[in-house]
N, C-alpha and C positions, 0 to 999 in steps of 0.2 A: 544403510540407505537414508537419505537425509529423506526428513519432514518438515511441511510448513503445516504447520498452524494459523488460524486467520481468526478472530474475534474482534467480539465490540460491535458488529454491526445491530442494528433496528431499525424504528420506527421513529421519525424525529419530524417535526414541524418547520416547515420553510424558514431561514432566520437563525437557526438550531445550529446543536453542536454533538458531537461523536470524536467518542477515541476508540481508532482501531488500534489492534497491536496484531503483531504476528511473532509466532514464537517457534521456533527450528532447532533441530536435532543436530546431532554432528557438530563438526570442529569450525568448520569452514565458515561459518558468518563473521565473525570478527574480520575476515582477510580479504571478504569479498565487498560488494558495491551490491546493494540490494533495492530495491523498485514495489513502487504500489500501483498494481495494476489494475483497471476497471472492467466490466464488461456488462451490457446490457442483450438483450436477446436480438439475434440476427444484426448486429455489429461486432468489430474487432476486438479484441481487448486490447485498451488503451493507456499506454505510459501515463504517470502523472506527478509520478517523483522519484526521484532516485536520493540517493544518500553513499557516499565513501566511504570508505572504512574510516577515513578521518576525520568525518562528520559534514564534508561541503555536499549542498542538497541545492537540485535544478527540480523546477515544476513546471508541468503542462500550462499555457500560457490560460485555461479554460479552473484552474483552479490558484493561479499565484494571485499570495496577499489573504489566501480564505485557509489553506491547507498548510499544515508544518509537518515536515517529518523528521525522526530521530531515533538515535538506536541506544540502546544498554548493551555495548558487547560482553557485560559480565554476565547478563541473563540470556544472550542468545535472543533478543527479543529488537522487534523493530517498531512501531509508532506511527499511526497517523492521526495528528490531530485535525477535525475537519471544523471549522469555523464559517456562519454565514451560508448553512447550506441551501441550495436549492436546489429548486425538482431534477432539474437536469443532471445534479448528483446523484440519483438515485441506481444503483446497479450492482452488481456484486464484485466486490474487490479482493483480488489477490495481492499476496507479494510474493518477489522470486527475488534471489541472485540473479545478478547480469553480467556479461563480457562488458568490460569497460569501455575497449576498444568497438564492439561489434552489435550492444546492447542486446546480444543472442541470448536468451535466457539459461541457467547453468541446469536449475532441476527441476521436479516433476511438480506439475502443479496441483495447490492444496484446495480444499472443498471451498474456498473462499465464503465471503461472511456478506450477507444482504445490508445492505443501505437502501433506503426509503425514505423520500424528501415527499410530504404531503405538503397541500396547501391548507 
């Protein structure tokens, strides 16, 4: 049964910076297209980057130019570096695999990790 893992999140200062990673069980990350997703209470959870197994990475237009992401497929581990945050970043973020085609997400989602942008 595949797992994610989601670390790195805290407490950072408006301005500030965080590195999340997430780190997955199983065969299938190298092969797959994987995504950092957000969620705040009583909203959606929100795309905000994806990444190919090749390395080409698209961002939510609400974090491009502040956010990088990138994968180690020899560690099974994926990346977000969050640069320039603000409050409105604050929320708990996942990552999943995704249908390249259908961005349907492939597995079950992990406890994801709090982000908190103070002023």
């Amino acid at each position: 049964q595949v797992q994610l893992v989601e670390s790195g999140g805290g407490l950072v200062q408006a301005g500030g910076s965080l590195r999340l990673s997430c780190t997955a069980s199983g065969r299938f990350f190298s092969s797959n297209m994987m995504g950092w997703y957000r969620q705040t209470p009583g909203k959606q959870r929100e795309l905000v980057a994806t990444i190919t197994s090749g390395g080409a990475t698209t961002y939510a237009d609400s974090v491009k130019g502040r956010f990088a992401t990138s994968r180690d497929n020899a560690k099974n581990t994926l990346y977000l570096q969050m640069d320039s945050l603000k409050l409105e970043d604050t929320a708990v973020y996942y990552c999943n695999a995704l249908n390249s085609r259908t961005n349907a997400v492939l597995y079950r989602w992990g406890q994801g990790t709090q982000v908190t942008v103070s002023s």
